[in-house]
mmCIF file of the N, C-alpha and C atoms, coordinates in Angstrom:
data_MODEL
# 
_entry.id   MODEL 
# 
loop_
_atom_site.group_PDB 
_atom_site.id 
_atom_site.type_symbol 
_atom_site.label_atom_id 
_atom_site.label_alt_id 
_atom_site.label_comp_id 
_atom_site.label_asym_id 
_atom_site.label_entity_id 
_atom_site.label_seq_id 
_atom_site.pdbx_PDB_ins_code 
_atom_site.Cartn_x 
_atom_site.Cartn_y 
_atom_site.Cartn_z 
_atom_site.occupancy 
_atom_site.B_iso_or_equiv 
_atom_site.pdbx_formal_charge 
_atom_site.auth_seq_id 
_atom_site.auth_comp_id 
_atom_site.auth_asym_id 
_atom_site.auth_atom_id 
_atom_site.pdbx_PDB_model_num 
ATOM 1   N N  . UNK A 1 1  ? -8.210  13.351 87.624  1.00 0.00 ? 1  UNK A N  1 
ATOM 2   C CA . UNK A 1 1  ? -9.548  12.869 87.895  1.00 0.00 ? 1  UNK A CA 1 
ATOM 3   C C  . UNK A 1 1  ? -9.779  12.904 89.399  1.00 0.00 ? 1  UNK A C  1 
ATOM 4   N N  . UNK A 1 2  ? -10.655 13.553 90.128  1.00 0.00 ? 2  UNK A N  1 
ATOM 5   C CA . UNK A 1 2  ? -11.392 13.665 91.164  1.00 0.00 ? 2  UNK A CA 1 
ATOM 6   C C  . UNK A 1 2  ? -11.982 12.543 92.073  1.00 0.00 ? 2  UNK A C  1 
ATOM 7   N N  . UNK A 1 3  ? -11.717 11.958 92.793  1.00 0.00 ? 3  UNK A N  1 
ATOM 8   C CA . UNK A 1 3  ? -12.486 10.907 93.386  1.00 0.00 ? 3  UNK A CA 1 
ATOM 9   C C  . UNK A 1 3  ? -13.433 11.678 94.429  1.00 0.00 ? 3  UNK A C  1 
ATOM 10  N N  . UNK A 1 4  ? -14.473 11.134 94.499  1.00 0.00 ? 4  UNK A N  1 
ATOM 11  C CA . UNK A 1 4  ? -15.516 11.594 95.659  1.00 0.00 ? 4  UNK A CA 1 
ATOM 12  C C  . UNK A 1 4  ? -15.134 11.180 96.635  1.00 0.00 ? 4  UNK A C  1 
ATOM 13  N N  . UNK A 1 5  ? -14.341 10.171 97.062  1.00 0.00 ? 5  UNK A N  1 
ATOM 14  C CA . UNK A 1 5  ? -13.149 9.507  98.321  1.00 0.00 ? 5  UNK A CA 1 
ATOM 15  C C  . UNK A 1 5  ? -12.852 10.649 99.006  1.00 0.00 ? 5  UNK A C  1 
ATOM 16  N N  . UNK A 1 6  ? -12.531 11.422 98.720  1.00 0.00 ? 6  UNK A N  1 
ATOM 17  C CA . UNK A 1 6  ? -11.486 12.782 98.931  1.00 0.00 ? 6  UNK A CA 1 
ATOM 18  C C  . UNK A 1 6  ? -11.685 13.793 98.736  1.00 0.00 ? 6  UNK A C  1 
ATOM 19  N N  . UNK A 1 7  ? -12.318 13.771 100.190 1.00 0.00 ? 7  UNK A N  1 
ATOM 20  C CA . UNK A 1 7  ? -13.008 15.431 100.609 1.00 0.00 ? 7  UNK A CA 1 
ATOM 21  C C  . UNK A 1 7  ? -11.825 15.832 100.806 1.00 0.00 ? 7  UNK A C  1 
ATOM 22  N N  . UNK A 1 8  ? -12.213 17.597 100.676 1.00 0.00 ? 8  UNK A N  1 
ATOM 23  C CA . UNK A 1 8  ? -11.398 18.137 101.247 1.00 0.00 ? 8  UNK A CA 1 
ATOM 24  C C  . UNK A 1 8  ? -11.276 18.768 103.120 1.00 0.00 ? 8  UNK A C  1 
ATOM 25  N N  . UNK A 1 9  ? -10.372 19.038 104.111 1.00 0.00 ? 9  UNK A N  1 
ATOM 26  C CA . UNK A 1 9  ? -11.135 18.992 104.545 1.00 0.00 ? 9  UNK A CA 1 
ATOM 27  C C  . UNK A 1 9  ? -11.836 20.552 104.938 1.00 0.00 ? 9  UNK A C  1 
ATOM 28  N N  . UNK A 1 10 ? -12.872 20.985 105.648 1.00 0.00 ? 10 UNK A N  1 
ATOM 29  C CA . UNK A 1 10 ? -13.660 21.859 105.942 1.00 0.00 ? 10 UNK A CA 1 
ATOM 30  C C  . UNK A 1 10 ? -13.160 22.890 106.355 1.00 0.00 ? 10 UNK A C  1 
ATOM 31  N N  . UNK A 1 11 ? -12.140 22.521 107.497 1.00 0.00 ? 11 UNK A N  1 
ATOM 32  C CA . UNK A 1 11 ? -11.382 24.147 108.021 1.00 0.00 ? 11 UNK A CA 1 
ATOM 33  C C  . UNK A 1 11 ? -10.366 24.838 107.935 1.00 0.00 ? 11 UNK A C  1 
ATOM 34  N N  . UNK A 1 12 ? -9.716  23.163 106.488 1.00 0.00 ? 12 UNK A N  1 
ATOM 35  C CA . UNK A 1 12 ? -8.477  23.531 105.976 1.00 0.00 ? 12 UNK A CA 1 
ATOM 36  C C  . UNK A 1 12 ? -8.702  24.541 104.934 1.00 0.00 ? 12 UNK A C  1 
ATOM 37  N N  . UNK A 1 13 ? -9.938  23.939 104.181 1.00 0.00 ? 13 UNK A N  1 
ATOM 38  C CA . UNK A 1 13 ? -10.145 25.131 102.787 1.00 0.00 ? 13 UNK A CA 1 
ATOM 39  C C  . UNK A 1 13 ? -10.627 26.439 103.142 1.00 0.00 ? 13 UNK A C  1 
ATOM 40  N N  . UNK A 1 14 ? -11.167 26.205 104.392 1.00 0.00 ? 14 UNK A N  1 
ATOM 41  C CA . UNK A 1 14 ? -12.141 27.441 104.505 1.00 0.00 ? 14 UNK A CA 1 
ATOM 42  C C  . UNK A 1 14 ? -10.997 28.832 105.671 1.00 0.00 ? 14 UNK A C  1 
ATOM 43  N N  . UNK A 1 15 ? -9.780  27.728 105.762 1.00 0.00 ? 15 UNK A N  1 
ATOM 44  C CA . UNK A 1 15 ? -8.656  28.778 106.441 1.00 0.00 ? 15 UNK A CA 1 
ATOM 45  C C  . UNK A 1 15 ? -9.657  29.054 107.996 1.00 0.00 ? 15 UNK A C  1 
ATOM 46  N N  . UNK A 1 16 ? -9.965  27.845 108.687 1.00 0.00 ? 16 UNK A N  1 
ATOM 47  C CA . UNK A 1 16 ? -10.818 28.212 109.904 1.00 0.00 ? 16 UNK A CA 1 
ATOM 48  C C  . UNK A 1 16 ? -9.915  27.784 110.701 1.00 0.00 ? 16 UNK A C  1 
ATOM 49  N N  . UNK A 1 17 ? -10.459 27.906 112.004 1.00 0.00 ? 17 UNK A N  1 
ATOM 50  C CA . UNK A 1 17 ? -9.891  27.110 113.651 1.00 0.00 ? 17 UNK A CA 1 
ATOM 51  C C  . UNK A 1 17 ? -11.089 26.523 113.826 1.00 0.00 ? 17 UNK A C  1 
ATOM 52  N N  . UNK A 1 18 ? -11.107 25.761 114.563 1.00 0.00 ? 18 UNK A N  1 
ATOM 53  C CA . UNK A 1 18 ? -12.196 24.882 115.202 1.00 0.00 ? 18 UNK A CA 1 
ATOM 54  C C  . UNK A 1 18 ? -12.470 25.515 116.609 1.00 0.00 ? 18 UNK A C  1 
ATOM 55  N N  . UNK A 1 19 ? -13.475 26.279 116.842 1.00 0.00 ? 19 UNK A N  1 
ATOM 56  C CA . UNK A 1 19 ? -14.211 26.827 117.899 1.00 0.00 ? 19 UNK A CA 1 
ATOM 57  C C  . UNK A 1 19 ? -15.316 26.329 118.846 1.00 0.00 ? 19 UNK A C  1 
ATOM 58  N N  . UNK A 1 20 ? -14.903 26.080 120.294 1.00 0.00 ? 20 UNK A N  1 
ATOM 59  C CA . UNK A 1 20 ? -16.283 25.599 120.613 1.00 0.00 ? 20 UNK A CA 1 
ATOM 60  C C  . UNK A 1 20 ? -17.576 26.503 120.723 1.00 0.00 ? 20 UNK A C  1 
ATOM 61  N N  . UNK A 1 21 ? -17.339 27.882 120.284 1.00 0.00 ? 21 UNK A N  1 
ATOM 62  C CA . UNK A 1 21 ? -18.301 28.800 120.504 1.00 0.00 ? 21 UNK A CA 1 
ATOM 63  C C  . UNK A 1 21 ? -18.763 29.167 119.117 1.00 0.00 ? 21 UNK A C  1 
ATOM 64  N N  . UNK A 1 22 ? -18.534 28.130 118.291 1.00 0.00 ? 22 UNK A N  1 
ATOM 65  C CA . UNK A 1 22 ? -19.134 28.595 116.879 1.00 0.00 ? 22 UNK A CA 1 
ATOM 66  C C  . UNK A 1 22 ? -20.113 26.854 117.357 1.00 0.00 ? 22 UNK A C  1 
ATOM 67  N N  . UNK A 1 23 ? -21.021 27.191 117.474 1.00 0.00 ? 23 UNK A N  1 
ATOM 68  C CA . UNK A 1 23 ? -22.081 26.205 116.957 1.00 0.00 ? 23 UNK A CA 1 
ATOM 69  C C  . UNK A 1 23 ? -22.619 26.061 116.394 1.00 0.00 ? 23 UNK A C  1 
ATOM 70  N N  . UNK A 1 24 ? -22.963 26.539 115.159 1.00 0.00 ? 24 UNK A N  1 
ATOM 71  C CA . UNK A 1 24 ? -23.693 26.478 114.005 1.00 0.00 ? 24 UNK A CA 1 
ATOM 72  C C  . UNK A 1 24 ? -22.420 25.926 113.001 1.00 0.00 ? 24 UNK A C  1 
ATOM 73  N N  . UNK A 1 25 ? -21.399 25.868 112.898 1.00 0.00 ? 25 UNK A N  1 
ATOM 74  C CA . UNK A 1 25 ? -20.435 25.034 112.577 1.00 0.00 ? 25 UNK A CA 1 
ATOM 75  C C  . UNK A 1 25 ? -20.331 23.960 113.043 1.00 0.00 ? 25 UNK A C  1 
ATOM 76  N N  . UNK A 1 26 ? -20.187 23.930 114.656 1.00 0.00 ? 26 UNK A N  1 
ATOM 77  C CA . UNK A 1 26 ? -20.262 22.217 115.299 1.00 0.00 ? 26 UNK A CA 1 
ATOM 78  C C  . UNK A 1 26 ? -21.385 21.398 114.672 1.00 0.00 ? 26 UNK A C  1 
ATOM 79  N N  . UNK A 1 27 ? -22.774 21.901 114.920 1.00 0.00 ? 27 UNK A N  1 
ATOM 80  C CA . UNK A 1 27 ? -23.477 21.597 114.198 1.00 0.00 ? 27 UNK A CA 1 
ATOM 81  C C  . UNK A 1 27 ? -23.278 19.970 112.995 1.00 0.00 ? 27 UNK A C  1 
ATOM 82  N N  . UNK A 1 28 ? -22.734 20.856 111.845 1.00 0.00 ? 28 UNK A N  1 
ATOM 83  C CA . UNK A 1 28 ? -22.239 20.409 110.765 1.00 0.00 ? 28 UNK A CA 1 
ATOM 84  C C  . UNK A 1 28 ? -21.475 19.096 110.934 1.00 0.00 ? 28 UNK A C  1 
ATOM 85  N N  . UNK A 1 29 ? -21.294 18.903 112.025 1.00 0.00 ? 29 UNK A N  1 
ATOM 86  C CA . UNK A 1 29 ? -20.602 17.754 112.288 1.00 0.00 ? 29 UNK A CA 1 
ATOM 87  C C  . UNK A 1 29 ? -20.788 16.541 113.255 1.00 0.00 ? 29 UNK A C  1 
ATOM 88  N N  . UNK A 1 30 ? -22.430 16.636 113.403 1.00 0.00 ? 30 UNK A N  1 
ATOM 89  C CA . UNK A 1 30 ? -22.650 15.931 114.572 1.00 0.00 ? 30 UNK A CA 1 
ATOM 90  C C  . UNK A 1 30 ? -23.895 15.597 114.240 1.00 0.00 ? 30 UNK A C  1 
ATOM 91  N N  . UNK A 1 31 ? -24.769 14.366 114.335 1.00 0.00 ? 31 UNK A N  1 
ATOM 92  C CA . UNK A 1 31 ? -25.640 13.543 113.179 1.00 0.00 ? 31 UNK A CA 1 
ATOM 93  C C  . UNK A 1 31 ? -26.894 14.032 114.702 1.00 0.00 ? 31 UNK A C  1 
ATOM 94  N N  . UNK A 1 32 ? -28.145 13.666 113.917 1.00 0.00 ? 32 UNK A N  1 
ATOM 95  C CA . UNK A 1 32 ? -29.522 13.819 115.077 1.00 0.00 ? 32 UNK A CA 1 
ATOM 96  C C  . UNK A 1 32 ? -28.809 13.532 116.370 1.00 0.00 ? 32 UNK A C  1 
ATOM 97  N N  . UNK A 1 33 ? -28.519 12.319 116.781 1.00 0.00 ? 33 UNK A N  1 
ATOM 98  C CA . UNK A 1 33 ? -27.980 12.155 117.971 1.00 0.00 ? 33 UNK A CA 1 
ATOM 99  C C  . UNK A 1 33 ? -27.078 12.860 118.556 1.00 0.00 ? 33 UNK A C  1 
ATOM 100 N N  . UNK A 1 34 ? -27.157 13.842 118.322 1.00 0.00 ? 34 UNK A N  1 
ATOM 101 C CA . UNK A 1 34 ? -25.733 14.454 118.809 1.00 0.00 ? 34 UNK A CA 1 
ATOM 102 C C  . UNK A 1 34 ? -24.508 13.651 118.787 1.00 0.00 ? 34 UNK A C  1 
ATOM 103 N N  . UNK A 1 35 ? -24.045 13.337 117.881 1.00 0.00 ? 35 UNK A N  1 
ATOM 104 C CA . UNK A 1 35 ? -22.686 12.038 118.196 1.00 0.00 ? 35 UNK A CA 1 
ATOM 105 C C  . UNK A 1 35 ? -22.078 12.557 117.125 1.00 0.00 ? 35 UNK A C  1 
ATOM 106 N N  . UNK A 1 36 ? -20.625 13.122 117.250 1.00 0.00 ? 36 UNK A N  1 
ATOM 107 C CA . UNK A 1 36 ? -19.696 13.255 116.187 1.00 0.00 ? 36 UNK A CA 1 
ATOM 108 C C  . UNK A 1 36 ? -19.910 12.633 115.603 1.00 0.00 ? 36 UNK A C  1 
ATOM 109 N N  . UNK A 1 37 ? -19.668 13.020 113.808 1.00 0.00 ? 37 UNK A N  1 
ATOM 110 C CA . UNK A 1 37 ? -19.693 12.159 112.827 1.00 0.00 ? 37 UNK A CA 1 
ATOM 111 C C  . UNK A 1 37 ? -18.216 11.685 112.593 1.00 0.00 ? 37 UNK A C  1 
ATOM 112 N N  . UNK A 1 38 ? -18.188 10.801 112.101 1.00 0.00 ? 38 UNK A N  1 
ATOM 113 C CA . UNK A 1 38 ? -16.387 10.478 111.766 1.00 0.00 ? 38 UNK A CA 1 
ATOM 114 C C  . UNK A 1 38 ? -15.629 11.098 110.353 1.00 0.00 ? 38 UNK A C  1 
ATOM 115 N N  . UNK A 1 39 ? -14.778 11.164 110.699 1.00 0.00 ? 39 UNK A N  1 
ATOM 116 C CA . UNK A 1 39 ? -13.371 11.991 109.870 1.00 0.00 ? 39 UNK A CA 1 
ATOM 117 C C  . UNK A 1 39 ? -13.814 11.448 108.145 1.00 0.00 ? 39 UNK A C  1 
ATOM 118 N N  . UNK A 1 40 ? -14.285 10.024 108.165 1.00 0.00 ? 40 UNK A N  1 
ATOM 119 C CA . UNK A 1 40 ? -14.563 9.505  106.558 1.00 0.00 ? 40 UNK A CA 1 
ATOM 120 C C  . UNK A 1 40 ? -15.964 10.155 106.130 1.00 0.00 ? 40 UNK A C  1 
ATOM 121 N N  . UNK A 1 41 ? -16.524 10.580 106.918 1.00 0.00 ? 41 UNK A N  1 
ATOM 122 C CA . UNK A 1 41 ? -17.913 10.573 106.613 1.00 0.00 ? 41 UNK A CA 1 
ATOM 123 C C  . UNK A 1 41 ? -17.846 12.311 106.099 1.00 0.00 ? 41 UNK A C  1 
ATOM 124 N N  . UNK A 1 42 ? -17.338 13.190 107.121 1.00 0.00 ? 42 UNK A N  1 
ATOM 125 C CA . UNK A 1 42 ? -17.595 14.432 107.002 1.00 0.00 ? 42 UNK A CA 1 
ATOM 126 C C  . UNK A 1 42 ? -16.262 14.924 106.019 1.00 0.00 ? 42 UNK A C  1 
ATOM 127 N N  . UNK A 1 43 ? -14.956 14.568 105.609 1.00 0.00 ? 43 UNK A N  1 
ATOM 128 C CA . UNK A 1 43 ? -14.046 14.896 104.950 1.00 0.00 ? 43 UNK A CA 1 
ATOM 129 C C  . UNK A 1 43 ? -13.024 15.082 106.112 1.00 0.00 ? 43 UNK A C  1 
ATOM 130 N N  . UNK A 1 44 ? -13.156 15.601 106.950 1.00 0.00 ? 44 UNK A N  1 
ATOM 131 C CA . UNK A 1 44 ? -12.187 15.957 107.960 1.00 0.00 ? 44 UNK A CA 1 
ATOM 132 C C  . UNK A 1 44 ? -10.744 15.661 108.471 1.00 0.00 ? 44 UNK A C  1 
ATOM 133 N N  . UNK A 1 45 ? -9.813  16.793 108.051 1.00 0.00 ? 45 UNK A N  1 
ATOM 134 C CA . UNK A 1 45 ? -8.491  15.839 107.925 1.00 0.00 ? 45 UNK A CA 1 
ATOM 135 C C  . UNK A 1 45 ? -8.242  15.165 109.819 1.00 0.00 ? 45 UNK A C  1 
ATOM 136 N N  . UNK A 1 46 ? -7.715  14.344 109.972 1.00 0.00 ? 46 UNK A N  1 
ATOM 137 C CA . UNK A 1 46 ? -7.077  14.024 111.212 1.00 0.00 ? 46 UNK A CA 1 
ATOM 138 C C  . UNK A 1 46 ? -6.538  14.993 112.277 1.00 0.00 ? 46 UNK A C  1 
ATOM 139 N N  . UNK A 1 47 ? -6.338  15.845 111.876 1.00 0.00 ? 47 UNK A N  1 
ATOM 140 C CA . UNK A 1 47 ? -5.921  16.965 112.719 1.00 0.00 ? 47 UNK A CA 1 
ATOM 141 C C  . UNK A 1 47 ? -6.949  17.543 113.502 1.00 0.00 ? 47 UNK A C  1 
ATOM 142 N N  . UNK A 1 48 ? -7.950  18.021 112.545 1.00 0.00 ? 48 UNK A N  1 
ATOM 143 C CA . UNK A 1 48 ? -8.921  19.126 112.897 1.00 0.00 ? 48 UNK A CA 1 
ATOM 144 C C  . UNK A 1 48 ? -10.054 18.108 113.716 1.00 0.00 ? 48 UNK A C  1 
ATOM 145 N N  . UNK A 1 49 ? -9.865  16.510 112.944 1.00 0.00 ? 49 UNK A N  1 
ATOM 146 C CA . UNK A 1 49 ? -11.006 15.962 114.026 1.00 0.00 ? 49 UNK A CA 1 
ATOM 147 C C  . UNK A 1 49 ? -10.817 16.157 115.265 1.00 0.00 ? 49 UNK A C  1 
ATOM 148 N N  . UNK A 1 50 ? -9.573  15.955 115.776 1.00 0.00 ? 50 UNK A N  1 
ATOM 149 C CA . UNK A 1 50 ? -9.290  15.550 117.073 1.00 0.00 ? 50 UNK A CA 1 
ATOM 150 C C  . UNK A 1 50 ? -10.015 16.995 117.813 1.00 0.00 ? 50 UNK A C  1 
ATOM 151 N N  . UNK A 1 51 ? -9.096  17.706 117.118 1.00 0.00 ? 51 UNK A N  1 
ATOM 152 C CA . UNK A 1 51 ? -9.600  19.025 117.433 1.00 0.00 ? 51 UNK A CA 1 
ATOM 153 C C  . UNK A 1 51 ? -11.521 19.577 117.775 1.00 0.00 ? 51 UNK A C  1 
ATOM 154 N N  . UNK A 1 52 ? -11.986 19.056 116.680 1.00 0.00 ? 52 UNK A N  1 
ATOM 155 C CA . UNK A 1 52 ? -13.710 19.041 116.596 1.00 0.00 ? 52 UNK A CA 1 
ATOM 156 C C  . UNK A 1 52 ? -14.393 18.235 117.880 1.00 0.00 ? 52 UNK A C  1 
ATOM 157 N N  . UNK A 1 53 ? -13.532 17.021 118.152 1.00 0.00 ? 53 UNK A N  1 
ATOM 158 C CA . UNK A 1 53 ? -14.170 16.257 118.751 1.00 0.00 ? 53 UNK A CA 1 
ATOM 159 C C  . UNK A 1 53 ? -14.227 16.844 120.503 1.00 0.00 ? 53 UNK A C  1 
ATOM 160 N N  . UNK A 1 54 ? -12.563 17.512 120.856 1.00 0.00 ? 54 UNK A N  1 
ATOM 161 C CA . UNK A 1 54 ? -12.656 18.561 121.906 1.00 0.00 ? 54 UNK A CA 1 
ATOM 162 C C  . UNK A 1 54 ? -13.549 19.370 121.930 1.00 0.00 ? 54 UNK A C  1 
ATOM 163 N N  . UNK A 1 55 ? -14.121 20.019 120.858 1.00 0.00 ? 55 UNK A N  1 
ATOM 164 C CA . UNK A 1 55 ? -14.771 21.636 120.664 1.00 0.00 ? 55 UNK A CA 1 
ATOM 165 C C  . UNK A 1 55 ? -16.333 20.664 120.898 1.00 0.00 ? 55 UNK A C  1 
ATOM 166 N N  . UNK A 1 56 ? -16.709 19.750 120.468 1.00 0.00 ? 56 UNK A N  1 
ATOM 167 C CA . UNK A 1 56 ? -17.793 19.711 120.783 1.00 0.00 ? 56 UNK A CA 1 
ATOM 168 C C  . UNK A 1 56 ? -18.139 19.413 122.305 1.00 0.00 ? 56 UNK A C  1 
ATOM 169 N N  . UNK A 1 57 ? -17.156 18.611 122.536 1.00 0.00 ? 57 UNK A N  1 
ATOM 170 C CA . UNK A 1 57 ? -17.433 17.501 124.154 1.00 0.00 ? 57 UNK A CA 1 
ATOM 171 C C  . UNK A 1 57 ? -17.332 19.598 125.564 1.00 0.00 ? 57 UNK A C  1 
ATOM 172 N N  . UNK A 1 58 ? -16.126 19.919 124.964 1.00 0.00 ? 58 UNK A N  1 
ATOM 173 C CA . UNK A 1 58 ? -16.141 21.477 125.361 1.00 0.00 ? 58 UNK A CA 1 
ATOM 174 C C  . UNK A 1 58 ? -18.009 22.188 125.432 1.00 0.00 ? 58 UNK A C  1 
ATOM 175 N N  . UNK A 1 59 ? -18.257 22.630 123.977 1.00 0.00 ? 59 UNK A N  1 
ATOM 176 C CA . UNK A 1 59 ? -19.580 23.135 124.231 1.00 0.00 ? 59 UNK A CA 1 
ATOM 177 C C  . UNK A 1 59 ? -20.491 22.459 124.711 1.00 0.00 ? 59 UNK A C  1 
ATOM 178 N N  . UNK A 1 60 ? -20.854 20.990 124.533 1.00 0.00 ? 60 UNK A N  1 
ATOM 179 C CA . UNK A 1 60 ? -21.686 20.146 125.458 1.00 0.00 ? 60 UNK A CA 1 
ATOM 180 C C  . UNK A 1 60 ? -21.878 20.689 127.218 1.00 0.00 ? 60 UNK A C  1 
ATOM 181 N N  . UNK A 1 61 ? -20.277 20.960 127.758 1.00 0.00 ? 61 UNK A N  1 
ATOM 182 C CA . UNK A 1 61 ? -20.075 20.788 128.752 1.00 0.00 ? 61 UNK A CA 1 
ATOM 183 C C  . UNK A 1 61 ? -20.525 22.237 129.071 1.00 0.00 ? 61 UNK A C  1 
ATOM 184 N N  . UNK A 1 62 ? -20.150 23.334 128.247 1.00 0.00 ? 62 UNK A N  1 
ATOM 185 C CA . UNK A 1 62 ? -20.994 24.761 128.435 1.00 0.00 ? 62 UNK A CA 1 
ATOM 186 C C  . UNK A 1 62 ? -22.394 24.861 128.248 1.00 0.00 ? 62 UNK A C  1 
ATOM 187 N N  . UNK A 1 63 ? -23.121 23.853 127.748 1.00 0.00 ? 63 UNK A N  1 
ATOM 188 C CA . UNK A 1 63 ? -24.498 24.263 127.437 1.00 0.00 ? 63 UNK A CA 1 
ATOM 189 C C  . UNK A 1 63 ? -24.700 24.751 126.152 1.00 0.00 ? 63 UNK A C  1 
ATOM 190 N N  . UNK A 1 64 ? -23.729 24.764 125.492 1.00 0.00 ? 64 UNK A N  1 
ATOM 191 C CA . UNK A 1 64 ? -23.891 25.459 124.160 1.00 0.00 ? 64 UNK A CA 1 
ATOM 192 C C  . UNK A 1 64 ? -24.883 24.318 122.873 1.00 0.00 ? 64 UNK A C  1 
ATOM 193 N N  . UNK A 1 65 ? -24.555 23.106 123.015 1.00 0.00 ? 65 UNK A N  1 
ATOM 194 C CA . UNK A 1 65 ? -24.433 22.534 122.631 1.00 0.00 ? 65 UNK A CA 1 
ATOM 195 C C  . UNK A 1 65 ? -25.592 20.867 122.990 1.00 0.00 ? 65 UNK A C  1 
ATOM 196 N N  . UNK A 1 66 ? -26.267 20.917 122.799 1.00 0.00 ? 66 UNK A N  1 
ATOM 197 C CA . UNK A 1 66 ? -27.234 19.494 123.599 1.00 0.00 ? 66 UNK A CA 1 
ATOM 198 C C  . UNK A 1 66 ? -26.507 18.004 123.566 1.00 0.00 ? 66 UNK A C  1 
ATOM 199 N N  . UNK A 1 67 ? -26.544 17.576 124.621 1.00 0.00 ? 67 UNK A N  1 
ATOM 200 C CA . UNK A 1 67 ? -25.598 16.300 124.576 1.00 0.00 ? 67 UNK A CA 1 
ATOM 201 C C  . UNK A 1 67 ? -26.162 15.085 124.489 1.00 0.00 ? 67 UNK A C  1 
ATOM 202 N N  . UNK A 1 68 ? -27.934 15.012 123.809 1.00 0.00 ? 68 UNK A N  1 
ATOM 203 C CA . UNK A 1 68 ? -28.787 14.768 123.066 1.00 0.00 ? 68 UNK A CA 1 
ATOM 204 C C  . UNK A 1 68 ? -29.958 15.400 122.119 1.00 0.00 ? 68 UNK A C  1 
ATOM 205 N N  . UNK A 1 69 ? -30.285 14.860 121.523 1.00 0.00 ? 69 UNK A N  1 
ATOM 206 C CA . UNK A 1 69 ? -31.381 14.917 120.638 1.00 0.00 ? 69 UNK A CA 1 
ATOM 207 C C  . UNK A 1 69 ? -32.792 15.595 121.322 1.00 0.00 ? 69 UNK A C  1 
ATOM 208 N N  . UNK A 1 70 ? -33.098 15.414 122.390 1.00 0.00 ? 70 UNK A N  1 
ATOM 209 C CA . UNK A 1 70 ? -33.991 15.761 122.765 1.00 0.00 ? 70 UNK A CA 1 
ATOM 210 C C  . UNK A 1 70 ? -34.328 17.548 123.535 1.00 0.00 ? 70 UNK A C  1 
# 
């Protein structure tokens, strides 16, 4: 039996790396405010967050990425 608890996570199934130059992936992980979403919310194993949370603060810092909403 399946619990909805237990995502899988995103870049494990999908056999990805976490890129700061994929933004339309970062995207996916970062709510109106631009603010990472957390590891419970999006499925994300512990690994890859840490990882996500570099790749975004990274593209922020390139411009890739808006470091608000506006």
């Amino acid at each position: 039996m399946s619990n909805s608890k237990n995502k899988e996570c995103y870049f494990c199934a999908n056999n990805m790396e976490v890129d700061y130059k994929d933004v339309r992936t970062l995207k996916k992980f970062v709510n109106f405010f631009m603010k990472v979403l957390p590891g419970s919310r999006t499925g994300v194993c512990a690994w890859h967050q840490r990882k996500l949370s570099k790749a975004v603060k990274r593209a922020r810092v390139m411009s890739l990425l808006s470091a608000t909403h506006k």
